[in-house]
Steps between C-alpha positions, in 0.01 A plus 500: 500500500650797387509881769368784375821770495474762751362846369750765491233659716544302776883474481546864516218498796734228671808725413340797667421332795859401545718709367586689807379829420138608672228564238483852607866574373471290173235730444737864598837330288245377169250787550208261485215590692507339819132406574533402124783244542295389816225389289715312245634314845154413567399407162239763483661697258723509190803693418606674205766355320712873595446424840593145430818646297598742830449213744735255311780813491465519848534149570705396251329285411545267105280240328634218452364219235442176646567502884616692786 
């Protein structure tokens, strides 16, 4: 039985979670709204792919095909 891949979604959800930094100062350093990027957490809300782009600068963060 094959597993469904992970939604980038959800891996940048787990990444924000554990990253290090508080949610409230990814927000300051990407200049993404805060209550906005608190909604994405919860999976109430989208973000635009700018926000997405600023968020990944901050974090460093790189896609990588097939795996961690």
């Amino acid at each position: 039985m094959k597993q469904e891949p992970v939604r980038l979604s959800d891996q940048l959800r787990e990444i924000i979670a554990t990253n290090g930094l508080s949610r409230y100062k990814l927000a300051q350093l990407s200049r993404v709204d805060a209550s906005q990027l608190c909604r994405f957490v919860h999976g109430t809300a989208r973000l635009t792919t700018d926000s997405l782009d600023r968020i990944g600068l901050v974090l460093q963060l790189r896609l990588v095909e097939g795996g961690k």
